[in-house]
PDB file of N, H, CA, C and O in Angstrom:
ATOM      1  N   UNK A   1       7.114  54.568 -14.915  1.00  0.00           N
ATOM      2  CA  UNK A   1       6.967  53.958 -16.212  1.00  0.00           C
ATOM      3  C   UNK A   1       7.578  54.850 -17.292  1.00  0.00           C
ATOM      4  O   UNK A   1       8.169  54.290 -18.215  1.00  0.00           O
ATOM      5  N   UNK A   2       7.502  56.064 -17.270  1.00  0.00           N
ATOM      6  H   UNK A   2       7.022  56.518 -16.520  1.00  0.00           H
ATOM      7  CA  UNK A   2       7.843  56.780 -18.028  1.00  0.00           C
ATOM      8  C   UNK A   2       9.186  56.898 -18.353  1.00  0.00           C
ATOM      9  O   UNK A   2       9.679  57.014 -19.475  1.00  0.00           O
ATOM     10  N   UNK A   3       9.949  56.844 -16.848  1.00  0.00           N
ATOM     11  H   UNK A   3       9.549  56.750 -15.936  1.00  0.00           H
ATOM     12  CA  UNK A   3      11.183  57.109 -17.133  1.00  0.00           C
ATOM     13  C   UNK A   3      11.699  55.906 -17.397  1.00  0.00           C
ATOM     14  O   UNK A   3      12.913  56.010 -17.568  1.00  0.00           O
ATOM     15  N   UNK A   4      11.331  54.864 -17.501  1.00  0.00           N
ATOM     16  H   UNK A   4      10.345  54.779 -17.362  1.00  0.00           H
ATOM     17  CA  UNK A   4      11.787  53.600 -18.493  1.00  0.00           C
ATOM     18  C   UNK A   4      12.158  53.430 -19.481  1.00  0.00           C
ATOM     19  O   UNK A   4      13.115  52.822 -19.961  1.00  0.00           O
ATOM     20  N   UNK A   5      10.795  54.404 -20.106  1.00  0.00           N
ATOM     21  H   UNK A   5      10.018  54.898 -19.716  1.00  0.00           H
ATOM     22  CA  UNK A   5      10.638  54.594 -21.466  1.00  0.00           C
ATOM     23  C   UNK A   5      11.596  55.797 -22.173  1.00  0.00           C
ATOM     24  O   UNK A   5      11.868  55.872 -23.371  1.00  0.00           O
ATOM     25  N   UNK A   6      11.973  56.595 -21.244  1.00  0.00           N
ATOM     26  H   UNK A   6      11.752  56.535 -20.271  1.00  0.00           H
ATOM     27  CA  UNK A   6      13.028  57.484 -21.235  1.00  0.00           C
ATOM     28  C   UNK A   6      14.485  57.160 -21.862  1.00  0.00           C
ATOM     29  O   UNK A   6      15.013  57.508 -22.918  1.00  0.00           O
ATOM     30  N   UNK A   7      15.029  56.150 -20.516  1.00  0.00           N
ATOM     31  H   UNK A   7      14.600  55.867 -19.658  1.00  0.00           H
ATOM     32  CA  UNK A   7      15.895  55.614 -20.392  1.00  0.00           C
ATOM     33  C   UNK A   7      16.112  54.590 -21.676  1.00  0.00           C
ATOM     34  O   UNK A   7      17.281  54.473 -22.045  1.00  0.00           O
ATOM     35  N   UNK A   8      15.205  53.912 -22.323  1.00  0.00           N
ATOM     36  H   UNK A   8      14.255  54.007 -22.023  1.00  0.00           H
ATOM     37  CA  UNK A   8      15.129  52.563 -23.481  1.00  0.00           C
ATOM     38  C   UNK A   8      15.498  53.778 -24.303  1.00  0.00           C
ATOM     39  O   UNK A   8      16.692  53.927 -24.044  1.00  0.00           O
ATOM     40  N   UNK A   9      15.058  54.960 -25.354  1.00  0.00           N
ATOM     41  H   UNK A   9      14.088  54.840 -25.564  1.00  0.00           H
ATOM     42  CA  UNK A   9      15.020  55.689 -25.704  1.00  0.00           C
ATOM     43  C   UNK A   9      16.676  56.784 -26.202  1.00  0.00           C
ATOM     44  O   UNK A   9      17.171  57.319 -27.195  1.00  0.00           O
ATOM     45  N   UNK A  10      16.972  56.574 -24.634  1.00  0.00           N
ATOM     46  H   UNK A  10      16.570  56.140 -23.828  1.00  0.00           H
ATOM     47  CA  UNK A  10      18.601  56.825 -24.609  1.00  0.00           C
ATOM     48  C   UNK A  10      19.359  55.981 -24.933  1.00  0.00           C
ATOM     49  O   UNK A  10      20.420  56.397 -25.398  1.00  0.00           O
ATOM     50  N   UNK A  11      19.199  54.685 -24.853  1.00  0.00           N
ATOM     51  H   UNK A  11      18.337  54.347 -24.475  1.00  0.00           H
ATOM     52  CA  UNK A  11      20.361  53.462 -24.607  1.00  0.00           C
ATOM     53  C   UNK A  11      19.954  53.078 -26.033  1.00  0.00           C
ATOM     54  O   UNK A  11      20.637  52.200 -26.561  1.00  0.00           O
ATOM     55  N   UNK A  12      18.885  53.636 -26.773  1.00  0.00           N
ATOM     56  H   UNK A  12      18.330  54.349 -26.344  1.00  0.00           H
ATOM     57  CA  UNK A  12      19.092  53.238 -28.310  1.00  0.00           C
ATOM     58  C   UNK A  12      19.592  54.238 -29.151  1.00  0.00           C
ATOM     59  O   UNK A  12      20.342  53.989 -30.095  1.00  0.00           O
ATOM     60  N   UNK A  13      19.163  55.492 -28.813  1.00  0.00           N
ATOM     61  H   UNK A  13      18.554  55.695 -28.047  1.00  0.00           H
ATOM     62  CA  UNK A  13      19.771  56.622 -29.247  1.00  0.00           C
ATOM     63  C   UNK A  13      21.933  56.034 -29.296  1.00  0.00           C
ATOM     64  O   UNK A  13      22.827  56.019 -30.143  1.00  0.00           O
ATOM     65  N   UNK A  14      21.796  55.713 -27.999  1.00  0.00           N
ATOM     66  H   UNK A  14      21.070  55.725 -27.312  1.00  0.00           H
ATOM     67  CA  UNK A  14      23.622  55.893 -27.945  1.00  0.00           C
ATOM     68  C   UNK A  14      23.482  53.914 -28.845  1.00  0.00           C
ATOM     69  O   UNK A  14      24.297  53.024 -28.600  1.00  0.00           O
ATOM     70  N   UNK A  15      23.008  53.851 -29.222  1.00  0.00           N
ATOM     71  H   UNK A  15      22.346  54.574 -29.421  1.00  0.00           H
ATOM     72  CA  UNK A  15      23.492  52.452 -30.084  1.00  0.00           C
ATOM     73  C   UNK A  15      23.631  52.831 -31.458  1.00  0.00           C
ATOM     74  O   UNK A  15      24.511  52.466 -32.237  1.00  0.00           O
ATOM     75  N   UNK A  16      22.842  53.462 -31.633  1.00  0.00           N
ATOM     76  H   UNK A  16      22.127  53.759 -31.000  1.00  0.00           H
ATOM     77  CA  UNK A  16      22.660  53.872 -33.005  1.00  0.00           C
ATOM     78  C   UNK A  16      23.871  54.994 -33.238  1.00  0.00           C
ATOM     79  O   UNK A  16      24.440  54.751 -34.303  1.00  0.00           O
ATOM     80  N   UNK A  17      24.402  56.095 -32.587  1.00  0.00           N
ATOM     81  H   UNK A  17      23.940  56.293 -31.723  1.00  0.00           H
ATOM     82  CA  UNK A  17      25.522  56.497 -32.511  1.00  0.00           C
ATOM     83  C   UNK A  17      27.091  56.101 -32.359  1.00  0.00           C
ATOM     84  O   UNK A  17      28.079  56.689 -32.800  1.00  0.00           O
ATOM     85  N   UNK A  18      26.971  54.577 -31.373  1.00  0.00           N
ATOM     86  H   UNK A  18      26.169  54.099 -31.014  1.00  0.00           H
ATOM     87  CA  UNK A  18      27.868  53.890 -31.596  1.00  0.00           C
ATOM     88  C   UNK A  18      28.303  53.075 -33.131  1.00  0.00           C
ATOM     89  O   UNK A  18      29.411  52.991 -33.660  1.00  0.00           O
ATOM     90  N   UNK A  19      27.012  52.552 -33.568  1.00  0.00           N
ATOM     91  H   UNK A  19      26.112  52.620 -33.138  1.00  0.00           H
ATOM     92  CA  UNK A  19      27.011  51.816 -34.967  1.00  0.00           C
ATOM     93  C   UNK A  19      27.696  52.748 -35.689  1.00  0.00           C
ATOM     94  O   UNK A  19      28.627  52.427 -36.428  1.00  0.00           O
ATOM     95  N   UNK A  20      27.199  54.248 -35.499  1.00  0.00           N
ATOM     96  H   UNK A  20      26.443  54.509 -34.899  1.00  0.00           H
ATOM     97  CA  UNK A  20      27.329  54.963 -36.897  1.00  0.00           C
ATOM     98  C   UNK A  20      29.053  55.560 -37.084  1.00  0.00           C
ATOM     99  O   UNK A  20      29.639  55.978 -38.083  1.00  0.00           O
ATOM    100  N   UNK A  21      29.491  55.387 -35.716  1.00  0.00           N
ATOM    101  H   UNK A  21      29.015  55.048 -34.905  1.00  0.00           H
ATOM    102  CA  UNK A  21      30.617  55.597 -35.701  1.00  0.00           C
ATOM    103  C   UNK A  21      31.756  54.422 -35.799  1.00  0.00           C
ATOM    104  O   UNK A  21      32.853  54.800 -36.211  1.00  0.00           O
ATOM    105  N   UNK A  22      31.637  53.288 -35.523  1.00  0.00           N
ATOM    106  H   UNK A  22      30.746  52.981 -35.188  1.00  0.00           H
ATOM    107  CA  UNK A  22      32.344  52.080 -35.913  1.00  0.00           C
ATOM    108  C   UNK A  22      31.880  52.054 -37.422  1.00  0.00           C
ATOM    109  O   UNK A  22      32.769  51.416 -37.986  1.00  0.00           O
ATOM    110  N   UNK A  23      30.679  52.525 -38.624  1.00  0.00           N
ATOM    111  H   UNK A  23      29.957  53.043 -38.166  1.00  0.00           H
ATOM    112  CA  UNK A  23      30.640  52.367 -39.718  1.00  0.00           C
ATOM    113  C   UNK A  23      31.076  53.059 -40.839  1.00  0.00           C
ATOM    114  O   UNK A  23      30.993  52.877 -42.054  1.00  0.00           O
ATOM    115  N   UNK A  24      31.910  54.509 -39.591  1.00  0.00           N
ATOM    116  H   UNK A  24      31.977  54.657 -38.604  1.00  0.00           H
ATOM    117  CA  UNK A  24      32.587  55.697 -40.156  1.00  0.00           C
ATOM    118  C   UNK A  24      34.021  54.927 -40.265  1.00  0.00           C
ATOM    119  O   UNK A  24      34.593  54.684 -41.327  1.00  0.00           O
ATOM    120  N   UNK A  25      34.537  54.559 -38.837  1.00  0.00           N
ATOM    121  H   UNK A  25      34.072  54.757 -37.974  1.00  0.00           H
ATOM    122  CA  UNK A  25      36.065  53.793 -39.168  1.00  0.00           C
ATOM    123  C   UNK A  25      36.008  52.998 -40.125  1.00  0.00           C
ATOM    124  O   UNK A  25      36.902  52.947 -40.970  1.00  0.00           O
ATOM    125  N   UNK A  26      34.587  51.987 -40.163  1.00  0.00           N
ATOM    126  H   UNK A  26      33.860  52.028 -39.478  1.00  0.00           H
ATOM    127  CA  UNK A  26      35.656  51.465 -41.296  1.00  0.00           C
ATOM    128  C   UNK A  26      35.462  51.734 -42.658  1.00  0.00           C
ATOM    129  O   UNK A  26      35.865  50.899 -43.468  1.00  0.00           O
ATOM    130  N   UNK A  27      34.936  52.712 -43.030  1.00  0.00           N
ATOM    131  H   UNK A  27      34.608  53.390 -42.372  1.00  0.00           H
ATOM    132  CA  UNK A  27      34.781  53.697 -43.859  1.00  0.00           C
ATOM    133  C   UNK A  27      36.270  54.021 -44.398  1.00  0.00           C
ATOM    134  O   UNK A  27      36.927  53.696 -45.387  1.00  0.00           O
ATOM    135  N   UNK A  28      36.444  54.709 -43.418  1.00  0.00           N
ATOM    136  H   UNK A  28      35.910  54.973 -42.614  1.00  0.00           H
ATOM    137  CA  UNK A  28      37.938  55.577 -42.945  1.00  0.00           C
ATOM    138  C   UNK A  28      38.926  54.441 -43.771  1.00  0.00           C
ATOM    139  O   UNK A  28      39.403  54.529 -44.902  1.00  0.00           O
ATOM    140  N   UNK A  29      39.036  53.426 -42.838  1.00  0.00           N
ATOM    141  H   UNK A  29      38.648  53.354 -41.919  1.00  0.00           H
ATOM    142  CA  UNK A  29      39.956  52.391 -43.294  1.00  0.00           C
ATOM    143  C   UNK A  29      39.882  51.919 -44.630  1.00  0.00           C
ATOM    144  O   UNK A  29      40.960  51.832 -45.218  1.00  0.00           O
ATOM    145  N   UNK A  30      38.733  51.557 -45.312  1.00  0.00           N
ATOM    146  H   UNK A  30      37.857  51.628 -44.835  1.00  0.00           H
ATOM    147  CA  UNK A  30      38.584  51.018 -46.619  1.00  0.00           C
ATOM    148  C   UNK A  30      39.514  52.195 -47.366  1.00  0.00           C
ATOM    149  O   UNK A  30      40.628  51.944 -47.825  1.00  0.00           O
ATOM    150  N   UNK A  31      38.946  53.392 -47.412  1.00  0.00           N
ATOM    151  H   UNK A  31      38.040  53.596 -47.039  1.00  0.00           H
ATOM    152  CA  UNK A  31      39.490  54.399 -48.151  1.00  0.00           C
ATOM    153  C   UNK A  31      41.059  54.392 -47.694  1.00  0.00           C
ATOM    154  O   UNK A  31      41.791  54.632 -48.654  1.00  0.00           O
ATOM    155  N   UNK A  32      41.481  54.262 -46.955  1.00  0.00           N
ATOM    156  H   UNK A  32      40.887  54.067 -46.175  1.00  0.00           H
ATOM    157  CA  UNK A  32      42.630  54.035 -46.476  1.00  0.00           C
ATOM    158  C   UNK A  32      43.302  53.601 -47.270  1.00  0.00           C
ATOM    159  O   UNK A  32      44.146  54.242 -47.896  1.00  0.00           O
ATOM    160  N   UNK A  33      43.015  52.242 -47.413  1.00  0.00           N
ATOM    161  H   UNK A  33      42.329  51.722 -46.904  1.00  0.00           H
ATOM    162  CA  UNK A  33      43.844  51.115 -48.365  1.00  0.00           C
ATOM    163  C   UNK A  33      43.364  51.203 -49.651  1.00  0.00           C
ATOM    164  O   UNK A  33      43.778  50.726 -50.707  1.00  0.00           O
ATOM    165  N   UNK A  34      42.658  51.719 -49.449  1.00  0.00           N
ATOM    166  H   UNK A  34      42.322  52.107 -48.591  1.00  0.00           H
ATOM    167  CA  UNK A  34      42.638  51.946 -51.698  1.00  0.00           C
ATOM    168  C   UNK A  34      43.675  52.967 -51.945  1.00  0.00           C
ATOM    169  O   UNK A  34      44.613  52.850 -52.734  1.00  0.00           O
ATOM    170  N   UNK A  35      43.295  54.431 -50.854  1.00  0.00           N
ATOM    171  H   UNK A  35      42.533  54.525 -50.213  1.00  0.00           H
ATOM    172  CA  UNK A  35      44.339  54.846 -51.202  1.00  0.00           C
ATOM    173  C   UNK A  35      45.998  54.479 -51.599  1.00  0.00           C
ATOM    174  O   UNK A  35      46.676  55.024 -52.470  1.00  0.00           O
ATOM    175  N   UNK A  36      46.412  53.350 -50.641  1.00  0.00           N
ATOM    176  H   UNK A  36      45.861  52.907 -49.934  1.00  0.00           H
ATOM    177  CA  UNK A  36      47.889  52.844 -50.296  1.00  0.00           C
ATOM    178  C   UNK A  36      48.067  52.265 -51.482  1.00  0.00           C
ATOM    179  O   UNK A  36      49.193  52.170 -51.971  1.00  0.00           O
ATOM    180  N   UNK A  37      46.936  51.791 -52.107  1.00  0.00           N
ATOM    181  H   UNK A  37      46.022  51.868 -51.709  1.00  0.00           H
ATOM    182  CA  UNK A  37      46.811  51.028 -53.182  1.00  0.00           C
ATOM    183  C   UNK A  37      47.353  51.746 -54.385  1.00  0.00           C
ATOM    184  O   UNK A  37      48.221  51.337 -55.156  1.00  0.00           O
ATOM    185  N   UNK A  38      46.676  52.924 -54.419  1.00  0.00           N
ATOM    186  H   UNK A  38      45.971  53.256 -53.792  1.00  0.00           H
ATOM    187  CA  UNK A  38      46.743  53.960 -55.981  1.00  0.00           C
ATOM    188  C   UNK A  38      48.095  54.639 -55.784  1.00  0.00           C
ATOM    189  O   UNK A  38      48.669  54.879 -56.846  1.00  0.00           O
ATOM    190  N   UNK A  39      48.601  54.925 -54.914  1.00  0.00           N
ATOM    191  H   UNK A  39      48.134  54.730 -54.051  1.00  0.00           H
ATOM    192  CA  UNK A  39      49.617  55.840 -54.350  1.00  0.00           C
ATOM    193  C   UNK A  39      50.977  55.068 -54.933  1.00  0.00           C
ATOM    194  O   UNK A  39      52.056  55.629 -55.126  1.00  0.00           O
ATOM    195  N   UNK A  40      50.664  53.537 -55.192  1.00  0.00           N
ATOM    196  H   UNK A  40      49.787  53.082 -55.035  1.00  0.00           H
ATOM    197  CA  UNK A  40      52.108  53.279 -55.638  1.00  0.00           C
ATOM    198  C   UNK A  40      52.283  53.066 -57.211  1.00  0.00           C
ATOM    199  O   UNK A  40      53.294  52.450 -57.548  1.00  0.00           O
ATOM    200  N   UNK A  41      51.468  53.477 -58.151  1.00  0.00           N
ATOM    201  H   UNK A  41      50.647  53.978 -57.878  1.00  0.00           H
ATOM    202  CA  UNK A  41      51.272  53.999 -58.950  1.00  0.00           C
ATOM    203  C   UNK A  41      52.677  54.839 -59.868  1.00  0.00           C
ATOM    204  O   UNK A  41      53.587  54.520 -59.102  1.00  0.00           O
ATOM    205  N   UNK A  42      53.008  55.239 -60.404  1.00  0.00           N
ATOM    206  H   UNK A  42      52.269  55.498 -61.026  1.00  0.00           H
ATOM    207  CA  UNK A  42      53.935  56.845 -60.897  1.00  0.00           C
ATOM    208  C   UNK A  42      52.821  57.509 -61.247  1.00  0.00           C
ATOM    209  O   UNK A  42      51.722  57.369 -61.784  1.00  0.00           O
ATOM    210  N   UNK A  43      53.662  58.429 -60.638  1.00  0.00           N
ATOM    211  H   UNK A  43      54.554  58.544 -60.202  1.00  0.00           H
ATOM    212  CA  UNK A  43      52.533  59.776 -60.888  1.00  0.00           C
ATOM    213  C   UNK A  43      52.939  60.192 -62.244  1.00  0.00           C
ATOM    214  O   UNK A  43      54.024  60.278 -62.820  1.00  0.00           O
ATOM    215  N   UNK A  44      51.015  60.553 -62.745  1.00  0.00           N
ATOM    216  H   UNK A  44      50.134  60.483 -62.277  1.00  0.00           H
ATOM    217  CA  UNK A  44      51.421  60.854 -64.188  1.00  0.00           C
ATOM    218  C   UNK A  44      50.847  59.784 -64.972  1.00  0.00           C
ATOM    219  O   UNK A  44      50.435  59.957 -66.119  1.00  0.00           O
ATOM    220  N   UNK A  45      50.812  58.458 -64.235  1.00  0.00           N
ATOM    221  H   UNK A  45      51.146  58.318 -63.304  1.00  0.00           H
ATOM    222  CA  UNK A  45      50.253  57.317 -65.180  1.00  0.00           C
ATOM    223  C   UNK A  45      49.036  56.609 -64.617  1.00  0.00           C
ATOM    224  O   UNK A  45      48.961  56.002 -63.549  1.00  0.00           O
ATOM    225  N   UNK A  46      48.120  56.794 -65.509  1.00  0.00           N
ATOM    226  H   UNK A  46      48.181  57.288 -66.377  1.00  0.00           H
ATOM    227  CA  UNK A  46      46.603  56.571 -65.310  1.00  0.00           C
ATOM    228  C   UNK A  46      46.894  54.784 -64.909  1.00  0.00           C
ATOM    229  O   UNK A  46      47.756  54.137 -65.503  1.00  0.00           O
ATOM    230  N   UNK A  47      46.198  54.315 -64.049  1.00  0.00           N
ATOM    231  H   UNK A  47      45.498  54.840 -63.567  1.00  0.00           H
ATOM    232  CA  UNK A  47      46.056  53.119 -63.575  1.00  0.00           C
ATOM    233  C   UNK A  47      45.384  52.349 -64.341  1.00  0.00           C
ATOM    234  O   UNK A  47      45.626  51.152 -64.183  1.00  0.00           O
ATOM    235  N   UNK A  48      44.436  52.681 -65.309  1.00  0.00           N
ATOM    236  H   UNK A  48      44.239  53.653 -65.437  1.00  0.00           H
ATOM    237  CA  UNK A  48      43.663  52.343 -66.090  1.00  0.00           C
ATOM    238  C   UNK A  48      44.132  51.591 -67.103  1.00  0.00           C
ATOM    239  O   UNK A  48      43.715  50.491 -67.463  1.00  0.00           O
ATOM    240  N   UNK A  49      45.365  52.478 -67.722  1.00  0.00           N
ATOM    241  H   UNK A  49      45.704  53.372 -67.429  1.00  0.00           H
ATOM    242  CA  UNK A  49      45.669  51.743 -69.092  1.00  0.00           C
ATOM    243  C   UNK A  49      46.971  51.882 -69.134  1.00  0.00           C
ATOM    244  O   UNK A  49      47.580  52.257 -70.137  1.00  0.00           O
ATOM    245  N   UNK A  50      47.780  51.425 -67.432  1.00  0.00           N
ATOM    246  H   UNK A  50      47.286  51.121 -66.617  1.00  0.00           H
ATOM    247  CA  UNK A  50      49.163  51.470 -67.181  1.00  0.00           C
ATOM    248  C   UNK A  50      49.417  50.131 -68.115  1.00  0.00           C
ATOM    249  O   UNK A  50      48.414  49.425 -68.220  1.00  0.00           O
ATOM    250  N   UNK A  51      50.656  49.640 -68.847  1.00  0.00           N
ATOM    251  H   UNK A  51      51.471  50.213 -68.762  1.00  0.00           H
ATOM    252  CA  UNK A  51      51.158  48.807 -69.516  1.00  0.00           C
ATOM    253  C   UNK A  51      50.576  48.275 -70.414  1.00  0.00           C
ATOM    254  O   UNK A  51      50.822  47.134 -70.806  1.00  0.00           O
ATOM    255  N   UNK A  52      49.254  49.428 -71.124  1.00  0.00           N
ATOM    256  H   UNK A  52      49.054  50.355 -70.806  1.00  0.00           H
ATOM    257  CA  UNK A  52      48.916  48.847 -72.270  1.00  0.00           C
ATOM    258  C   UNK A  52      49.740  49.332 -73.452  1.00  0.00           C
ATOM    259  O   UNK A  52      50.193  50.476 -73.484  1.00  0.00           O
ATOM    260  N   UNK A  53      49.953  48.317 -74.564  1.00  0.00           N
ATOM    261  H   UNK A  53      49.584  47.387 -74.539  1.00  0.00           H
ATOM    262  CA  UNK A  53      50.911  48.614 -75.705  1.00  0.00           C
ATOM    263  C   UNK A  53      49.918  49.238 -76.730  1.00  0.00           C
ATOM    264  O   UNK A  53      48.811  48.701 -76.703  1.00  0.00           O
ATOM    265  N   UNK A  54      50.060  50.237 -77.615  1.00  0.00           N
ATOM    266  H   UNK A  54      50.960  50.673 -77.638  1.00  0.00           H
ATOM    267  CA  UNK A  54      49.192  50.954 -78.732  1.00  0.00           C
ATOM    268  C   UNK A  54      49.883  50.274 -79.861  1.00  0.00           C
ATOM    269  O   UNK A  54      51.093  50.065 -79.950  1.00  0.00           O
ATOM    270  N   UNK A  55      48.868  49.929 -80.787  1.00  0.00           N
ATOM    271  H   UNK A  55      47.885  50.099 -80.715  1.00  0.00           H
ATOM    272  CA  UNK A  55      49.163  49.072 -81.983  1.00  0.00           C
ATOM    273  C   UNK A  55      48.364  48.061 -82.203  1.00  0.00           C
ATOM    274  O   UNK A  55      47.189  47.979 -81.843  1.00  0.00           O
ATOM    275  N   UNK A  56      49.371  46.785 -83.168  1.00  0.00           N
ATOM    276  H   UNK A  56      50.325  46.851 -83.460  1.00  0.00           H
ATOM    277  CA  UNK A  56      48.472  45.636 -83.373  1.00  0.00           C
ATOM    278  C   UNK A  56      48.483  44.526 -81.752  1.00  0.00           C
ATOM    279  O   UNK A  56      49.175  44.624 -80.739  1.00  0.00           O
ATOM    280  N   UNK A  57      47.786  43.890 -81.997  1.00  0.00           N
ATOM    281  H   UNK A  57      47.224  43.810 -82.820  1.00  0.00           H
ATOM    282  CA  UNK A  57      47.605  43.069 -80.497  1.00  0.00           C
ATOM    283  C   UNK A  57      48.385  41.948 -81.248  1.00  0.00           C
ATOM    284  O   UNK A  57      48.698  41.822 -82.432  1.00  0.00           O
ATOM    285  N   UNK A  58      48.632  41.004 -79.895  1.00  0.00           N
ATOM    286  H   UNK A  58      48.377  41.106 -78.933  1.00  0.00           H
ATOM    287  CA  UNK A  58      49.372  39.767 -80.929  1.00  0.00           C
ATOM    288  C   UNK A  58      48.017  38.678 -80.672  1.00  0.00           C
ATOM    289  O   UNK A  58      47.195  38.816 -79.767  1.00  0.00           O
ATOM    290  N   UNK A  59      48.014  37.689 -81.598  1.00  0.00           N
ATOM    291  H   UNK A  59      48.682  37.576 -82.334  1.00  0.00           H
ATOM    292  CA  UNK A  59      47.063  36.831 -81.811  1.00  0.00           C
ATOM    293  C   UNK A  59      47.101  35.730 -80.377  1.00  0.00           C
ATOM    294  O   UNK A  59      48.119  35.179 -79.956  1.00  0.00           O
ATOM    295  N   UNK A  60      45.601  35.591 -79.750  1.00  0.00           N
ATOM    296  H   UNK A  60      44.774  36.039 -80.092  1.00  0.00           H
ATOM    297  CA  UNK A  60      45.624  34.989 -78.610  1.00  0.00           C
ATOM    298  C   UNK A  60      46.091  33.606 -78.861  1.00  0.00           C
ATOM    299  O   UNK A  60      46.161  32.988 -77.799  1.00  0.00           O
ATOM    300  N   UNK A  61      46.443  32.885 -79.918  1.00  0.00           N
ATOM    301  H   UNK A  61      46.386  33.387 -80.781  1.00  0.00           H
ATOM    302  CA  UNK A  61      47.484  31.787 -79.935  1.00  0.00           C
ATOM    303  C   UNK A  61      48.450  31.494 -79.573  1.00  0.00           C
ATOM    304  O   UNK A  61      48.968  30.395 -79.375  1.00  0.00           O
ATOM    305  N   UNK A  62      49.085  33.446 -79.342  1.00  0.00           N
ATOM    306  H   UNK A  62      48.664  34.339 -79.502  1.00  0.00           H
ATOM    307  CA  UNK A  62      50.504  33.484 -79.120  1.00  0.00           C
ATOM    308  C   UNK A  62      50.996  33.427 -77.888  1.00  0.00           C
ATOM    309  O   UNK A  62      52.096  33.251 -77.365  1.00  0.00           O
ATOM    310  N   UNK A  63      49.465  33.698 -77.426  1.00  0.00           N
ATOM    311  H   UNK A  63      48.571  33.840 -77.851  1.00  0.00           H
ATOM    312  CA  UNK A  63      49.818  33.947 -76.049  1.00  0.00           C
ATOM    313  C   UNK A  63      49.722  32.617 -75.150  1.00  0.00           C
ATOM    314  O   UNK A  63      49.992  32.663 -73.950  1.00  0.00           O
TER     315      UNK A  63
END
């Protein structure tokens, strides 16, 4: 009986190690593609407030 309880014990242990490592890839991967994302960027220019114009705005009519 015991070593049943042994054995259940192991085979959840290695599940829970499997999860945690398929939740690392895609970890891995997300960061991946954000990176690929920011990288095409010019360096030097904040992504934030790439192609904003400083000044007056034009009136949303115009647009």
């Amino acid at each position: 009986m015991a070593s049943s309880t042994t054995f259940q014990k192991r085979q959840k242990e290695q599940n829970r190690q499997n999860k945690r490592q398929e939740k690392d890839a895609r970890r891995k991967q997300r960061r991946e593609e954000l990176d690929r994302g920011r990288s095409s960027a010019e360096p030097g220019v904040d992504p934030d407030i790439a192609g904003i114009v400083p000044g007056p705005q034009p009136v949303a009519e115009d647009l």
